[in-house]
C-alpha positions as CSV (number, residue, x, y, z in Angstrom):
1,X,19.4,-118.0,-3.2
2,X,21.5,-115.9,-1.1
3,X,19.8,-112.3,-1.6
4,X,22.7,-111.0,-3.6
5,X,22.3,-109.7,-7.0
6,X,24.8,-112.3,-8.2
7,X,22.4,-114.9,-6.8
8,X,19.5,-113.1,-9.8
9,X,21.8,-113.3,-12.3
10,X,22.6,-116.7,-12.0
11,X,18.9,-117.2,-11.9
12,X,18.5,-116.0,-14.9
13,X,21.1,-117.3,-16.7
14,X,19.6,-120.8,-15.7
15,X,16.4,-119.9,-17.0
16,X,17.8,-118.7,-20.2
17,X,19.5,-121.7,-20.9
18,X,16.5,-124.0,-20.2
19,X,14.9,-122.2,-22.8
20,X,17.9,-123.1,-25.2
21,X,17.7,-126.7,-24.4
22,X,15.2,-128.6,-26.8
23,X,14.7,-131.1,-24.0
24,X,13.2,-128.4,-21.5
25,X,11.5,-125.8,-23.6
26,X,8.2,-126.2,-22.9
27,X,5.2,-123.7,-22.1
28,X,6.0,-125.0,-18.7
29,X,9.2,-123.8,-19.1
30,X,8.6,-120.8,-20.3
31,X,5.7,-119.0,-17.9
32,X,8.8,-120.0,-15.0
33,X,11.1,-118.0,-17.3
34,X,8.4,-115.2,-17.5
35,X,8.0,-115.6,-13.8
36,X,11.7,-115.1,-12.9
37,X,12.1,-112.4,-15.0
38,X,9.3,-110.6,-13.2
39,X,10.7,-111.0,-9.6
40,X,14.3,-110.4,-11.1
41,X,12.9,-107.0,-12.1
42,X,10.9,-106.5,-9.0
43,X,14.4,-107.2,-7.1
44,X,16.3,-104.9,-9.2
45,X,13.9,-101.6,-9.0
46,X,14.0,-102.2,-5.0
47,X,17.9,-102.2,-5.1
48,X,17.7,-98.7,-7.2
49,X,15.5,-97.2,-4.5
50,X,17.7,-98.1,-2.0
51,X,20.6,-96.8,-4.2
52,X,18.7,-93.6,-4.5
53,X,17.4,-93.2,-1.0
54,X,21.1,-93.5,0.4
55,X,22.2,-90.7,-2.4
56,X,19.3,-88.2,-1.1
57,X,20.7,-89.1,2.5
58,X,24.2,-88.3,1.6
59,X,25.2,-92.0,1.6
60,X,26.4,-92.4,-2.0
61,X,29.6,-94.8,-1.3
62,X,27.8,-97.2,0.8
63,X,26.1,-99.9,-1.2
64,X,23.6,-102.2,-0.6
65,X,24.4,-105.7,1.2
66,X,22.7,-106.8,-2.0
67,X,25.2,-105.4,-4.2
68,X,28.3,-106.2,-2.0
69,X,30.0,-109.7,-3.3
70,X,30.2,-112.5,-0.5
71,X,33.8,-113.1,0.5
72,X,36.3,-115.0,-1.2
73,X,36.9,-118.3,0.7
74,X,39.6,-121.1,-0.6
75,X,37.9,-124.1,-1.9
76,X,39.6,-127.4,-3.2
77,X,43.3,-127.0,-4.3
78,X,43.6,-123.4,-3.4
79,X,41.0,-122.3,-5.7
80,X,39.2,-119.4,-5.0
81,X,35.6,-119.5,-4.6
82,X,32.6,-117.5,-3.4
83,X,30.4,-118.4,-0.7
């Protein structure tokens, strides 16, 4: 994980679809789904008091480096990919 809030997403995404594969299902499988979805949330309310804290400082247009998208860097046959 990269601390971006991509990075959560993807997380969770992941954890949704091991809960959609019969294979992986498990209780196991879910209390680490429960799990991520805690921390995801944990995460996200810590980005909204940073976006609020730079609002009450008159910083409203500057985002988080959490929010900000890593840079686009050419991968294999010219294709565009994040790093």
């Amino acid at each position: 994980m990269k601390n971006r809030i991509q990075d959560v997403r993807n997380h969770l995404v992941n954890a949704m679809e091991a809960l959609g594969d019969p294979d992986t299902a498990n209780a196991e499988a879910i209390e680490r789904a429960k799990a991520i979805s805690g921390l995801a949330n944990a995460f996200t309310q810590t980005v909204r008091v940073e976006l609020d804290a730079r609002k009450m400082a008159g910083k409203e247009g500057e985002l988080p480096d959490v929010l900000t998208a890593a840079p686009l860097l050419t991968g294999p046959a010219g294709a565009r990919t994040r790093s």
